[in-house]
C-alpha positions in Angstrom: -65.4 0.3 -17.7 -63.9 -2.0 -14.9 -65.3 -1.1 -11.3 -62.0 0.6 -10.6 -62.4 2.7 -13.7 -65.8 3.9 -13.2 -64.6 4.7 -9.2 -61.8 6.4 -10.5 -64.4 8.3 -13.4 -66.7 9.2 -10.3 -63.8 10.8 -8.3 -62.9 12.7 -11.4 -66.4 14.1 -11.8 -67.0 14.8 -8.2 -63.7 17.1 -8.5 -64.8 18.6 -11.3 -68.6 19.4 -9.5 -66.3 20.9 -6.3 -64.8 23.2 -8.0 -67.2 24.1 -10.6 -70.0 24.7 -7.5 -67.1 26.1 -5.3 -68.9 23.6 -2.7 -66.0 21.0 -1.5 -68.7 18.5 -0.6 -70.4 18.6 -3.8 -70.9 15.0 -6.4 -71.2 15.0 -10.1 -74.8 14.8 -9.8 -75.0 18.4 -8.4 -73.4 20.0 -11.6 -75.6 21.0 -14.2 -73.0 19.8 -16.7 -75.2 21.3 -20.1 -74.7 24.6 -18.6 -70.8 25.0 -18.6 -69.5 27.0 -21.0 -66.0 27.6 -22.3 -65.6 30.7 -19.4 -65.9 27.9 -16.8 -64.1 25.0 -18.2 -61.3 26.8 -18.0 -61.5 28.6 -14.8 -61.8 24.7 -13.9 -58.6 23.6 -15.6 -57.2 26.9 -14.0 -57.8 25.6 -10.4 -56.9 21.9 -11.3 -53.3 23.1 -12.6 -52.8 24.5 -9.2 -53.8 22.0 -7.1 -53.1 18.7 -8.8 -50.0 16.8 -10.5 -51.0 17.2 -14.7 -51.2 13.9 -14.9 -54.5 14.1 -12.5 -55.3 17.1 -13.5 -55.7 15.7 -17.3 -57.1 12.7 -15.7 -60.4 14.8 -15.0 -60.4 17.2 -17.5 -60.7 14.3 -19.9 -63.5 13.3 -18.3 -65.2 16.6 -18.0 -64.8 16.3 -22.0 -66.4 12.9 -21.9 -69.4 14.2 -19.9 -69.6 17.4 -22.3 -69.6 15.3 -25.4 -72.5 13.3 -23.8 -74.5 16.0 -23.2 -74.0 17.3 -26.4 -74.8 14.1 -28.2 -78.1 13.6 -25.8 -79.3 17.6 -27.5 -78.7 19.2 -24.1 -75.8 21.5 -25.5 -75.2 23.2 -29.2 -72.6 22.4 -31.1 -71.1 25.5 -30.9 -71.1 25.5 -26.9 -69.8 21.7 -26.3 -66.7 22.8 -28.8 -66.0 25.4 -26.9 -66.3 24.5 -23.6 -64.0 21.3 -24.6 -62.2 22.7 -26.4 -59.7 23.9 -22.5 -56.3 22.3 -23.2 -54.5 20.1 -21.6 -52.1 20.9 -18.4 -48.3 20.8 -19.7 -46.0 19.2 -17.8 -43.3 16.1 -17.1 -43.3 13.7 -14.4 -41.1 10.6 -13.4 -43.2 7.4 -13.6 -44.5 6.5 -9.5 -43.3 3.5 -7.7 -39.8 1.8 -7.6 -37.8 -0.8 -8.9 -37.8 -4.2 -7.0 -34.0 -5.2 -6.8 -33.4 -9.2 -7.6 -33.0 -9.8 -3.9 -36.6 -8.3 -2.9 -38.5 -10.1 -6.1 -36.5 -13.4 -4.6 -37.4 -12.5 -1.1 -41.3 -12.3 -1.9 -41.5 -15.5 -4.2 -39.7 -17.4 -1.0 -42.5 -16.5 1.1 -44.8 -18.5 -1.0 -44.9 -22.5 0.0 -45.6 -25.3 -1.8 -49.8 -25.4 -0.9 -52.3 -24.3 -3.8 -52.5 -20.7 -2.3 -48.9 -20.4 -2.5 -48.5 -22.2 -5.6 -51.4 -19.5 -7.3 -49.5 -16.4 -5.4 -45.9 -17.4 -7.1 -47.4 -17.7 -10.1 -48.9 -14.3 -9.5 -45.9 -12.8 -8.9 -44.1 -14.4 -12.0 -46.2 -12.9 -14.2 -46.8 -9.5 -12.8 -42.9 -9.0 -13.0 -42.0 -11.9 -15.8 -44.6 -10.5 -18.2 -45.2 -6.5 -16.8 -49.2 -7.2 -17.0 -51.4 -5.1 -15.0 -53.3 -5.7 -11.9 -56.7 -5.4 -14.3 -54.8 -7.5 -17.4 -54.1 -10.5 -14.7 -57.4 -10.6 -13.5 -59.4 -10.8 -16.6 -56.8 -13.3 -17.8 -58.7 -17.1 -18.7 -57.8 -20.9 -19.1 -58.4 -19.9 -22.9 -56.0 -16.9 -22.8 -53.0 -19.3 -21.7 -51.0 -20.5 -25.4 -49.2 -23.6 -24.2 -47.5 -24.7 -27.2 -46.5 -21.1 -28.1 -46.2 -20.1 -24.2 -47.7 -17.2 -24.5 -50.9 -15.1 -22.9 -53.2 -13.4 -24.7 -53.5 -10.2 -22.7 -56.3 -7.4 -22.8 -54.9 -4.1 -21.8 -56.2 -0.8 -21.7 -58.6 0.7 -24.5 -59.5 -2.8 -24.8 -56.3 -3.8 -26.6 -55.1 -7.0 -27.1 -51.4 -8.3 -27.6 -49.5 -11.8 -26.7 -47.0 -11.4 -24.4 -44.4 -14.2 -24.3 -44.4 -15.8 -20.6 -40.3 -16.3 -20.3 -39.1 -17.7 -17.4 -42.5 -17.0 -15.8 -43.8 -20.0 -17.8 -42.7 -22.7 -15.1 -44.8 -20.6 -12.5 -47.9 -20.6 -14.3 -47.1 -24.5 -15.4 -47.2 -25.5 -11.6 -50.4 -23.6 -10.7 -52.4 -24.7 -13.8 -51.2 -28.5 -12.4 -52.8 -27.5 -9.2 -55.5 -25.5 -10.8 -57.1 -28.2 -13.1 -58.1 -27.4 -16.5 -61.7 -26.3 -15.8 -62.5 -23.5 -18.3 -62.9 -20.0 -16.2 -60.8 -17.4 -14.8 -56.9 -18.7 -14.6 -56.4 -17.0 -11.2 -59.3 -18.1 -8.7 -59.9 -17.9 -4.8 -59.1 -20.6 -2.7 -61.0 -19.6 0.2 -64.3 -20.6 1.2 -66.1 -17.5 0.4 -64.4 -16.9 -2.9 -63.5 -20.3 -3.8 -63.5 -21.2 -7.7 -64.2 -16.8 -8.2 -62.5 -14.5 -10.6 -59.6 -13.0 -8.2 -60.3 -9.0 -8.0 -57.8 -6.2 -8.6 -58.5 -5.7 -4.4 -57.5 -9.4 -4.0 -53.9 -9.1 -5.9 -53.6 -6.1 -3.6 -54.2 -7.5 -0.3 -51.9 -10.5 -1.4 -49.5 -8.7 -2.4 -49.3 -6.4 0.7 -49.1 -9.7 2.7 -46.3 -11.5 1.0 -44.1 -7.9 1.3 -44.6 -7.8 5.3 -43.8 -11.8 5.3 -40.8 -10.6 3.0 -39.6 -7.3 4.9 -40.2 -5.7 1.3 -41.1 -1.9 2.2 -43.5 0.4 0.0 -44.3 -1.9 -2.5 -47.2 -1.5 -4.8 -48.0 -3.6 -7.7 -47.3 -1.4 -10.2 -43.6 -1.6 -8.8 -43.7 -5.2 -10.4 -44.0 -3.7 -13.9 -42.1 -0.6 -13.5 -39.1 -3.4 -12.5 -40.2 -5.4 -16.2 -39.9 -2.4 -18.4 -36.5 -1.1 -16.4 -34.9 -4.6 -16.4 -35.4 -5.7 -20.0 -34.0 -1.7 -21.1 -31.3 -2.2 -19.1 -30.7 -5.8 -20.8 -30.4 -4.0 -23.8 -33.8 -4.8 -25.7 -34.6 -2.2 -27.8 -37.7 0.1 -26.6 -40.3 -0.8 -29.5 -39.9 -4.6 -28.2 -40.4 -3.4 -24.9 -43.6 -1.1 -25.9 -45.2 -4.0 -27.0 -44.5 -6.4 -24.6 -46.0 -3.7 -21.9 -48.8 -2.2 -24.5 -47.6 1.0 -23.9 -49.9 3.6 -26.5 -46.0 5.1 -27.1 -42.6 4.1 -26.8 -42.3 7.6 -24.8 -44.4 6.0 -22.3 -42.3 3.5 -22.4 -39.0 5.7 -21.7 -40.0 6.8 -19.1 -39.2 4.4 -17.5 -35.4 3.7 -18.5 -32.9 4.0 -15.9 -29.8 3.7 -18.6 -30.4 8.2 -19.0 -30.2 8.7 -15.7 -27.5 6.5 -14.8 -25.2 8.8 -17.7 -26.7 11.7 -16.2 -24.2 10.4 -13.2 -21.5 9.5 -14.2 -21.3 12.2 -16.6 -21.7 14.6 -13.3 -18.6 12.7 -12.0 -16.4 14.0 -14.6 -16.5 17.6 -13.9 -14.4 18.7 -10.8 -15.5 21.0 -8.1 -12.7 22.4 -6.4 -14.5 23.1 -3.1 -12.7 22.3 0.2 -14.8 21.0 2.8 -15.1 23.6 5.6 -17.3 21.9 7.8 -15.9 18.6 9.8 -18.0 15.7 9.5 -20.0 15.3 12.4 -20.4 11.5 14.4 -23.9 10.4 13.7 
């Protein structure tokens, strides 16, 4: 697991202690995990369905199962009590994908803040590929010189579970051209600090953060996050009209559910289907000056 993963696994797990132990300041390492049984797994995905989105709340009830499968597989649970206990089922529900898309004048607005010095240079090309390519914060980081197909212009991405796919770099190839110029072709990480402290270091998913938070403020780009970037990939190339198993790929989406989540076309015919039915209200209120 990537440092952010096992954070995020910790959080889970201290949830999971809090309300097991009813104690809100409790850790994982207070729960004696072997002795959960199927009666309090579920009072647990009970309280979790109340109090978090099921997205989070399957989050940590899948790692619950994780740490119920190890204790089982380390002989401090029977068979018969690890099924059952994780055996709770999964919180139902639907959610629209977080974030926003980044409209062509904001992506523009945020590549013009980058000059022409290395640490611009690297941040454009950052910025390419995060929306040119739709890679992850954790794909971009682990990406290397070796990763980089120049005759093919592709990247050889790893993604979640793992997974590998090629992504094709587009129009985000002349970005990544110019930093590699400035970069050198030392073998290593393809995006490195520039600073003195971190100079010729694998960037960090903390690092793209903080960059990226800078070049919005320098940009007057509001609530951005970098998973905007990607959300904008998967929207834009829909609404080009590539079909969604191209477009599961390309983002190594597990599903091409996943992947319509994000398509704007549904909700757009949503509207202007709304816009054909007439409502024959009169307006009894006058508009008031703002």
């Amino acid at each position: 697991l990537s440092a952010g993963s096992r954070r995020t696994m910790e959080s889970a797990l201290d949830k999971v202690a809090q309300l097991g132990l009813g104690n809100p300041n409790a850790t994982a390492w207070d729960l004696p995990w072997e002795r959960l049984r199927f009666q309090h797994t579920t009072a647990i995905r009970s309280a979790l369905q109340e109090q978090y989105a099921h997205t989070t709340a399957n989050r940590i009830l899948s790692a619950l199962r994780g740490v119920l499968k190890a204790a089982w597989k380390l002989g401090l649970m029977s068979a018969e009590d690890y099924q059952k206990a994780a055996s709770v089922e999964s919180v139902r529900g639907e959610t629209v994908p977080a974030g926003r898309a980044l409209s062509a004048g904001e992506l523009a607005g945020l590549l013009e803040t980058c000059e022409a010095d290395p640490v611009g240079i690297r941040d454009a090309a950052i910025l390419s590929l995060l929306y040119g390519c739709g890679l992850r914060r954790a794909e971009l980081v682990l990406l290397d010189l070796d990763h980089y197909i120049k005759e093919e212009s592709e990247l050889i991405v790893r993604g979640k579970g793992n997974k590998q796919r090629t992504v094709p770099l587009g129009h985000a190839s002349p970005a990544l051209a110019d930093w590699l110029a400035v970069r050198g072709e030392q073998k290593g990480p393809i995006f490195w600090g520039l600073g003195n402290r971190n100079r010729g270091k694998r960037l960090t998913d903390q690092a793209i953060y903080d960059m990226l938070q800078k070049r919005a403020k320098l940009a007057g780009v509001n609530n951005l996050s970098p998973h905007d970037f990607r959300r904008t990939f998967v929207g834009d190339l829909l609404d080009a009209g590539a079909d969604i198993a191209t477009v599961q790929r390309m983002a190594g989406h597990a599903s091409p559910a996943t992947t319509s989540r994000y398509d704007r076309r549904g909700k757009r015919a949503q509207h202007k289907a709304a816009s054909l039915l007439h409502v024959p209200y009169r307006r009894r209120v006058e508009k008031q000056d703002q």
